[in-house]
C-alpha positions in Angstrom: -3.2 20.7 25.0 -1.0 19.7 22.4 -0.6 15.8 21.7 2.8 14.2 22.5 4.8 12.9 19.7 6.9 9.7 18.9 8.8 9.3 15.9 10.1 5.9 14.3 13.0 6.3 11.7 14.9 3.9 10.3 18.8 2.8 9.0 16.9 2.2 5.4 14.3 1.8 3.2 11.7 -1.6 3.9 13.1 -2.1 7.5 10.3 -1.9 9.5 8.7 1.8 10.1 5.6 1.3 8.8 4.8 -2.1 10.6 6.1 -0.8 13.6 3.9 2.6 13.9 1.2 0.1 12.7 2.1 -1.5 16.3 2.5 1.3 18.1 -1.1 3.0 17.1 -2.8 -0.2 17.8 -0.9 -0.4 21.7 -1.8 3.1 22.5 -5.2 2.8 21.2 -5.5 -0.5 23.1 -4.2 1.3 26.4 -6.9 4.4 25.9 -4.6 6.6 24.1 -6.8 8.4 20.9 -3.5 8.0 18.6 -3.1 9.3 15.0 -0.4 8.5 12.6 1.9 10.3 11.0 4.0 10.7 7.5 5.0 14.1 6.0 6.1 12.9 2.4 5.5 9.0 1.5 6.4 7.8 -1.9 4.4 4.8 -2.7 2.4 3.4 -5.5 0.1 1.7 -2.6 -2.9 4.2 -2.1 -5.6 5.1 -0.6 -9.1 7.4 -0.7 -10.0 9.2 2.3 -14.0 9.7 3.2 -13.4 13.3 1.6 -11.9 11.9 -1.3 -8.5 12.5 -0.8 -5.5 10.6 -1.7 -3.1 9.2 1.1 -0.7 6.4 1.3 -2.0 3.2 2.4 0.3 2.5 5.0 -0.9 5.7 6.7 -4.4 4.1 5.7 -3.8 0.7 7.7 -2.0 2.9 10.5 -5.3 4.8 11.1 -7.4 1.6 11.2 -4.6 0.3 13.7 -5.4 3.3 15.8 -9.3 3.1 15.5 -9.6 6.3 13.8 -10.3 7.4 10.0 -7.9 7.9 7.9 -7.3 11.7 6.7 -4.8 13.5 4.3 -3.8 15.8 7.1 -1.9 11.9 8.1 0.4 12.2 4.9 0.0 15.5 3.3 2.1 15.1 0.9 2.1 11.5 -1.3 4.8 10.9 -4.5 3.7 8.1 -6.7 6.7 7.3 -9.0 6.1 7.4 -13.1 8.1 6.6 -15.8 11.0 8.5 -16.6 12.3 9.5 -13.4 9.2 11.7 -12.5 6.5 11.9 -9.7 2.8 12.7 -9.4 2.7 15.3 -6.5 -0.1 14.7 -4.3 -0.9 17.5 -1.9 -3.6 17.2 0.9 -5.1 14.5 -1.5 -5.1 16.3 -4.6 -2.9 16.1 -7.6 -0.6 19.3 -7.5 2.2 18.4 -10.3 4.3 16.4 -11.6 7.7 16.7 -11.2 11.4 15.3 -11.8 13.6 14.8 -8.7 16.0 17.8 -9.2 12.5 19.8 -9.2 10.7 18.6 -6.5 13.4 19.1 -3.9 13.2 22.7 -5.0 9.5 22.4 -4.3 9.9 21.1 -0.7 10.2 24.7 0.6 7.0 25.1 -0.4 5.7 21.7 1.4 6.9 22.5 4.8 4.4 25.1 6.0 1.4 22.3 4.7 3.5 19.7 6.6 3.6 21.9 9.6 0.0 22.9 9.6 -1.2 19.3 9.0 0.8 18.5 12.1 -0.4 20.4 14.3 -4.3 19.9 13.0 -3.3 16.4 14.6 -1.6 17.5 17.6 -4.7 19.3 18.6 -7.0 16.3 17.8 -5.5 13.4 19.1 -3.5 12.6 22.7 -0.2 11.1 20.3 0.8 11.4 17.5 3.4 8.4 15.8 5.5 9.6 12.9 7.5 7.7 10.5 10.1 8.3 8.5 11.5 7.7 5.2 14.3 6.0 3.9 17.3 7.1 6.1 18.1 10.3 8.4 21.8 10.0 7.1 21.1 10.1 3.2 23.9 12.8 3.4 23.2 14.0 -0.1 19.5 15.1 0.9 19.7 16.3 4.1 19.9 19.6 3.6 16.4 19.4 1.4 14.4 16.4 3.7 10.9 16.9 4.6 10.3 13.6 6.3 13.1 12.7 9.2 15.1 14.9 11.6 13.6 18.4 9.9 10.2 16.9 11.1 11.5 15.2 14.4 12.6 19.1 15.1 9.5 20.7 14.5 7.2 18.1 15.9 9.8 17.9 19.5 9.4 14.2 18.9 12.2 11.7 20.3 13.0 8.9 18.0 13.5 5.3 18.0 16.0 4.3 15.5 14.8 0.8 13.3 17.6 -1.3 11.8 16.6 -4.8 9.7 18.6 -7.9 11.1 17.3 -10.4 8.4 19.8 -8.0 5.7 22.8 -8.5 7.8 24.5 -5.9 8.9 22.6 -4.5 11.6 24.9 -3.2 13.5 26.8 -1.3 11.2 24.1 0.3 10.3 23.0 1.4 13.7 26.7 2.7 14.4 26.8 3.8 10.6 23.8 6.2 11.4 24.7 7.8 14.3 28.5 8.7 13.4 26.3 10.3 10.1 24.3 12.8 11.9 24.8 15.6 13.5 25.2 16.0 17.7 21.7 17.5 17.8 20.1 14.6 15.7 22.0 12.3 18.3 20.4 13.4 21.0 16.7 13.2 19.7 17.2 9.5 19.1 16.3 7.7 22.1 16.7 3.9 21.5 17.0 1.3 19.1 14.7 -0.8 17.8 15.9 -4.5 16.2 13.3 -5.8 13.8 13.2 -9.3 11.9 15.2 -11.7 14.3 15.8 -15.2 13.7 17.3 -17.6 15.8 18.7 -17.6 19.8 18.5 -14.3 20.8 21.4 -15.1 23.4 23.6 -15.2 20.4 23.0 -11.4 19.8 23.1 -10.2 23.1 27.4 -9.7 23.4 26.5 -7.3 20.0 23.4 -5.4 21.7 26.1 -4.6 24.5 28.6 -3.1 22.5 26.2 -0.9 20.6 24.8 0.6 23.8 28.3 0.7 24.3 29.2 2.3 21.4 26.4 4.8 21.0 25.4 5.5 24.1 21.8 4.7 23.7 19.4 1.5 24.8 18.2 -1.6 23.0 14.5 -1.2 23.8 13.6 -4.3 21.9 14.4 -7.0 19.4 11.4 -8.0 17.5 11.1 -11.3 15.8 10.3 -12.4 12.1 6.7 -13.0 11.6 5.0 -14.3 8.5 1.6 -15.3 10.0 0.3 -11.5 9.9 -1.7 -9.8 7.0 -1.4 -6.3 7.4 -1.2 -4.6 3.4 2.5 -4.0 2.6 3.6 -0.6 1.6 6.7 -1.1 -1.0 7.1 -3.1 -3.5 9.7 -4.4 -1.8 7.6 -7.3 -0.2 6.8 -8.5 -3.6 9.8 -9.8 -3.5 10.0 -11.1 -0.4 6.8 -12.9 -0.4 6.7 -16.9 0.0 4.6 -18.6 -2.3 2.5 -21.2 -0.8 0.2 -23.7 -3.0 -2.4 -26.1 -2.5 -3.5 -28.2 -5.4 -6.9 -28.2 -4.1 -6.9 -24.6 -4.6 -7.4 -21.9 -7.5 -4.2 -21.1 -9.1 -4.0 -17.5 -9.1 -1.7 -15.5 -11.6 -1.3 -11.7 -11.3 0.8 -9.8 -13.6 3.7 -7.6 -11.7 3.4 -4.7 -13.4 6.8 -2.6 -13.4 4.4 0.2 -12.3 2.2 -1.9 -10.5 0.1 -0.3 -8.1 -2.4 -1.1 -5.0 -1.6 -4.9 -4.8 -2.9 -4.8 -1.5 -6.2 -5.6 -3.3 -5.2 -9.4 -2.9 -4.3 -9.9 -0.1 -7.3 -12.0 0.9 -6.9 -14.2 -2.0 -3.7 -15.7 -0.3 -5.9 -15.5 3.1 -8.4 -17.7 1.4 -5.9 -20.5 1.0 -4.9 -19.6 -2.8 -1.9 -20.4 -4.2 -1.1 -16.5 -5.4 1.8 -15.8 -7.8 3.5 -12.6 -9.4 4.6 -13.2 -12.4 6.9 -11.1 -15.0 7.6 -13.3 -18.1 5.6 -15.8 -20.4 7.5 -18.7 -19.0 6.1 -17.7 -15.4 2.5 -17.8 -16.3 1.8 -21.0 -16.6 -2.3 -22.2 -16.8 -3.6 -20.2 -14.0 -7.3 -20.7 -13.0 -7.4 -16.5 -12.9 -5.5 -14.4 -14.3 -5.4 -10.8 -12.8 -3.9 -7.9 -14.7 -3.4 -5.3 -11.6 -3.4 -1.3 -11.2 -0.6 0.8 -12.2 0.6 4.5 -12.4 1.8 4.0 -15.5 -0.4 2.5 -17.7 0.6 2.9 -21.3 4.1 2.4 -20.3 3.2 -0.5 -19.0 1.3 -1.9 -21.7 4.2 -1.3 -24.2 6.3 -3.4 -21.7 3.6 -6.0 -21.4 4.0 -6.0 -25.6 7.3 -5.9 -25.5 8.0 -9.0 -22.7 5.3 -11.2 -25.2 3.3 -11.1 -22.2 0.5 -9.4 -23.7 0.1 -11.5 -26.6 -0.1 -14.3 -23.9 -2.8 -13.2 -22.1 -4.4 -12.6 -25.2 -4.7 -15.9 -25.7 -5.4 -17.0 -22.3 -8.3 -14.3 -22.3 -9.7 -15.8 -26.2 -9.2 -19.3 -24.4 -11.5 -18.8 -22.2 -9.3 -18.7 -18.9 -10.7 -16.1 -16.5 -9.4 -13.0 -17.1 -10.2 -10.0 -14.0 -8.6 -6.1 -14.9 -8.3 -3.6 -12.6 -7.9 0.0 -12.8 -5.2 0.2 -14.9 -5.5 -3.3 -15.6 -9.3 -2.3 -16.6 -8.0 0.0 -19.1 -5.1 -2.6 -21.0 -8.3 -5.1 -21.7 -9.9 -2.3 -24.0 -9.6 -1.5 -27.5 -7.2 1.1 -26.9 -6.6 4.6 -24.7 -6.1 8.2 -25.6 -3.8 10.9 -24.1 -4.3 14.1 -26.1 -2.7 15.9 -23.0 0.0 13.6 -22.7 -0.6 13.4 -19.4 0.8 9.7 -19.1 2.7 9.8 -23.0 3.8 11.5 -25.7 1.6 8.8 -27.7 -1.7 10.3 -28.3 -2.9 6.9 -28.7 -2.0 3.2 -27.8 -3.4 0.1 -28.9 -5.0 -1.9 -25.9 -5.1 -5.9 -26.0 -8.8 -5.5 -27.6 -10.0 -8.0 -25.0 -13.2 -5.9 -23.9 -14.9 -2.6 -26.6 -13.9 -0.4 -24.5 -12.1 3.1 -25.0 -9.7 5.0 -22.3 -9.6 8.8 -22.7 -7.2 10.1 -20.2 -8.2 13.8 -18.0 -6.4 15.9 -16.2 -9.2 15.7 -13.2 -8.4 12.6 -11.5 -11.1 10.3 -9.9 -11.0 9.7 -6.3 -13.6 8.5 -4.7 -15.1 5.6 -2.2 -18.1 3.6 -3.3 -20.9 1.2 -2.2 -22.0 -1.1 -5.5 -23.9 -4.2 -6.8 -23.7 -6.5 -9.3 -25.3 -6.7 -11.9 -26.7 -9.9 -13.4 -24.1 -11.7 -15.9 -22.6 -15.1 -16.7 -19.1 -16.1 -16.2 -17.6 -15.0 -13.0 -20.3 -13.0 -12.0 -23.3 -15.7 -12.8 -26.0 -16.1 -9.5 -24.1 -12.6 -7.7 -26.6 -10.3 -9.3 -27.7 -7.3 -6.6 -24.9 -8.7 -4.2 -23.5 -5.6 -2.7 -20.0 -4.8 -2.4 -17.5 -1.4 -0.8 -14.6 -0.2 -2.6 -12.9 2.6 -3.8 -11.7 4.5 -7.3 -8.3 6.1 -8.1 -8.2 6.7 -11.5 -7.4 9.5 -14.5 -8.7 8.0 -17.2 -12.6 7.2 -18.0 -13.6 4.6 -19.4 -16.8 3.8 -22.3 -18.1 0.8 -23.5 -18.8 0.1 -26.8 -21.0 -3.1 -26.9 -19.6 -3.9 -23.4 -22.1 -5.1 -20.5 -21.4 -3.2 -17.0 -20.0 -5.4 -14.6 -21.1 -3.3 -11.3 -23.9 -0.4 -10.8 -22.5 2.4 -7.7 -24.9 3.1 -5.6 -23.4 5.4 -3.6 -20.6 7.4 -2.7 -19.7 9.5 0.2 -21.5 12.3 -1.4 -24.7 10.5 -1.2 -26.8 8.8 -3.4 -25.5 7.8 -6.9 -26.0 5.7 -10.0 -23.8 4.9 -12.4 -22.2 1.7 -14.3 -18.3 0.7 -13.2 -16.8 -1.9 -15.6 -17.8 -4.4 -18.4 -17.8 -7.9 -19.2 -16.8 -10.1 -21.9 -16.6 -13.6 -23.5 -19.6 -15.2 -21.7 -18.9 -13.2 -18.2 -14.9 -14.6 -18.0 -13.4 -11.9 -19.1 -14.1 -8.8 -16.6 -12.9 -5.5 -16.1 -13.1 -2.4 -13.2 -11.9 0.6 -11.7 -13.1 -1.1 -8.4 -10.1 -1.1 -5.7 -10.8 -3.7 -2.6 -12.8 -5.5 -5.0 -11.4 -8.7 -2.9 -11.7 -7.4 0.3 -15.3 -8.3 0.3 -15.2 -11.8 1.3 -19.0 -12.7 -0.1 -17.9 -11.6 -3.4 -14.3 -13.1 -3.1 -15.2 -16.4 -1.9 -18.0 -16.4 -4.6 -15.3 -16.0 -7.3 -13.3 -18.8 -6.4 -15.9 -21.0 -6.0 -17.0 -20.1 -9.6 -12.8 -21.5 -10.1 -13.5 -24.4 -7.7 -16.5 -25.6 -10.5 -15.0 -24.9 -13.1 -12.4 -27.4 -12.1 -14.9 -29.8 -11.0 -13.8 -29.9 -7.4 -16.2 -28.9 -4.1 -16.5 -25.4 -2.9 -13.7 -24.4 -0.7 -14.7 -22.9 3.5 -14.9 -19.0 3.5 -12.3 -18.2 5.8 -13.4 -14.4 7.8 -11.1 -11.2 7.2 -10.4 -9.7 10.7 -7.9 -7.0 10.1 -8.5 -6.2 13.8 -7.6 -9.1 14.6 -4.2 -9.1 12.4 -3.5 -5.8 14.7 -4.1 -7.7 17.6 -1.5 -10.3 17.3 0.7 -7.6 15.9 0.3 -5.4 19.2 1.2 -8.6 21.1 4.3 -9.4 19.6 5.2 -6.0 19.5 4.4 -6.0 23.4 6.0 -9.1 24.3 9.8 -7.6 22.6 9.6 -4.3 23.1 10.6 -2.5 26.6 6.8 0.0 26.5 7.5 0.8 29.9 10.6 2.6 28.3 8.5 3.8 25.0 6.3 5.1 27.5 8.9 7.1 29.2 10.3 8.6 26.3 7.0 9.6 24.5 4.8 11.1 27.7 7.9 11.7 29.6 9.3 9.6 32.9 7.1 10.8 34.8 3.5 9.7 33.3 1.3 7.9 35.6 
């Protein structure tokens, strides 16, 4: 039998879809439901590798784990990660399939919605539900004609939708109205109910408005959902970036990550807020301050990048902080800036066949066509510095990467062990200036809370103060508190009846 269907769109980018399905999959799952979610075409620089290898975005990632299932690319067949100058990557069922401008990939999207509708049904005939989200808006009148990812999906997968709209931006209402009187009558009708997310403040305030837009539109509140800021679920858009509160403790390591404007996979550190650190994004040389770590993070564009990071002065500063012996950590393309410098002969990034890096680690960056994608099992190997005393300590992770990367003179930072391919052995990284300096292509690096907490203790001494508590990662957890807000706003008896029909049992 083929799985029902729910679909969450929303008035606009950042207002909620992702979080919400991230609810929903976790309630259904809770309630005995095997749940998979769903997301045609995501653009996002946030990414993810599947067991087979395959690229996904990580909010479809996340949305799996919600759901107690792995993640697979037939869950968002078709990814966009944004370049520079105005062009996207393609990612098709996890692999690279071209990169195109805008005015050229919406003449490719013909071509998409066979893989879209085959990848659908794969889960419809896997799973009990399915949850779809969105993008953007269902009333972006200019695309509509050329969408692969809102009403043209909600059609082919029969799915009713619940319409999201943000409160915290203002404007909610007009927005709700705004998006109806947009579409068409049919698109009307497959949207169910609204759904209010990020509410602050006496909800009896807001109730005169909820009555006038059921009024108005015909169609139910089914919930208001409040703002939450004690839940750690990885973000999707950079959006959040700037959103994000900074909280300190002076008792705590001072961490400094460079926001990249192509800045990718900053999910990776997450748990170093969750450990209590004070965690800032910074994008100018007055920002940086003294940090006790500075992190420079993935991105999708990496020599563009790196000319902005020489253009801003930035990457003369953390030249110096990286010389002066303040701890230095590269990832991916982070990994790659620390060398001596990279190669494009295919211009597959630039038409610069060669870039000076900061010449921080003797390393080299050749970039390839075949991209690297791939989750592994590692340990580290013995060094000073950052890593001194975690020698052989085991740690997961994952690689998305085009370039490769040799050392000249450099000492490996991690040995892989395995992939899921079996069996492996090669070296991932290097190390410099007594161990403080380190680079990888390791993604999650932080998620492993004996190597993370480690790390900062290495800060902690350092700064001559005691070691600071581990404090556990339980993302199930984080979906569990989720779920119960979600529960305890939201009308499910109603969700219910709309996705299974009124009446399910």
């Amino acid at each position: 039998m083929s799985a029902k269907t729910l679909m969450i769109q929303g008035t606009a980018s950042s207002v909620g879809k992702s979080i919400m399905v991230t609810a929903l999959c976790h309630i259904f799952h809770q309630d005995g439901f095997k749940v998979a979610p769903f997301k045609a075409q995501n653009m996002a620089l946030n990414s993810f590798v599947t067991k087979e290898g395959g690229e996904i975005g990580r909010a479809q990632a996340v949305q799996a784990e919600a759901a107690g299932v792995e993640p697979s690319v037939h869950m968002n067949p078709v990814l966009l990660k944004p370049e520079r100058d105005a062009t996207s990557q393609v990612i098709v069922l996890g692999k690279v399939a071209r990169n195109l401008d805008a005015a050229q990939y919406y003449n490719y999207t013909p071509d998409l919605l066979k893989i879209i509708e085959d990848s659908l049904n794969q889960l419809r005939a896997d799973y009990d539900m399915v949850v779809i989200e969105g993008a953007g808006s269902p009333a972006e009148i200019n695309l509509k004609e050329r969408e692969i990812v809102n009403m043209r999906v909600a059609r082919i997968a029969n799915a009713p939708v619940l319409l999201v709209g943000d409160i915290d931006r203002g404007g909610v209402f007009a927005s709700l109205i705004g998006t109806m009187e947009l579409l068409s009558e049919d698109e009307r009708n497959l949207i169910k109910g609204f759904i209010i997310n990020k509410f602050r403040g006496d909800l009896a305030l807001l109730k005169p408005g909820l009555a006038i837009l059921e009024k108005r539109t015909g169609k139910p509140v089914l919930g208001v959902i409040p703002y939450f800021h004690d839940i750690t679920i990885a973000q999707e858009d950079s959006v959040y970036l700037d959103e994000k509160q900074i909280t300190s403790a002076n008792d705590s390591p001072d961490i400094a990550i460079i926001r990249l404007p192509h800045i990718s996979n900053y999910d990776d550190f997450d748990p170093l807020e969750k450990q209590g650190c004070t965690v800032r994004y910074v994008t100018s040389t007055s920002e940086l301050g003294n940090p006790d770590l500075l992190i420079l993070p993935g991105t999708k564009s990496t020599m563009a990048d790196l000319i902005y990071l020489q253009q801003t002065g930035l990457a003369k500063a953390i030249v110096h902080h990286g010389i002066s012996s303040v701890p230095l950590i590269g990832i991916c393309g982070g990994y790659q800036m620390l060398g001596k410098n990279i190669h494009d002969p295919e211009g597959i990034e630039s038409q610069s066949i060669i870039i000076n890096g900061l010449g921080l680690l003797g390393s080299e960056t050749v970039f390839e066509r075949e991209k690297t994608t791939t989750r592994i099992k590692a340990k580290v190997i013995a060094n000073d510095g950052l890593l001194a005393g975690l020698e052989g300590l085991e740690i997961e992770g994952y690689e998305i990467h085009a370039g490769q990367t040799k050392g000249q003179n450099c000492l490996p930072a991690f040995q892989v062990t395995e992939t899921p391919q079996g069996k492996t052995d090669y070296h991932d990284g290097a190390v410099a200036n007594g161990g403080w300096i380190l680079g990888t292509y390791i993604h999650g690096l932080f998620h492993n809370i004996g190597f993370t907490h480690a790390i900062l203790n290495r800060l902690q001494e350092r700064r001559g103060l005691p070691p600071i508590a581990s404090i556990p990662l339980n993302r199930q957890e984080q979906y569990d508190k989720l779920a119960e807000i979600v529960r305890q706003n939201l009308d499910m008896d109603k969700v219910y009846d709309i996705a299974l029909g009124s009446n399910h049992d």
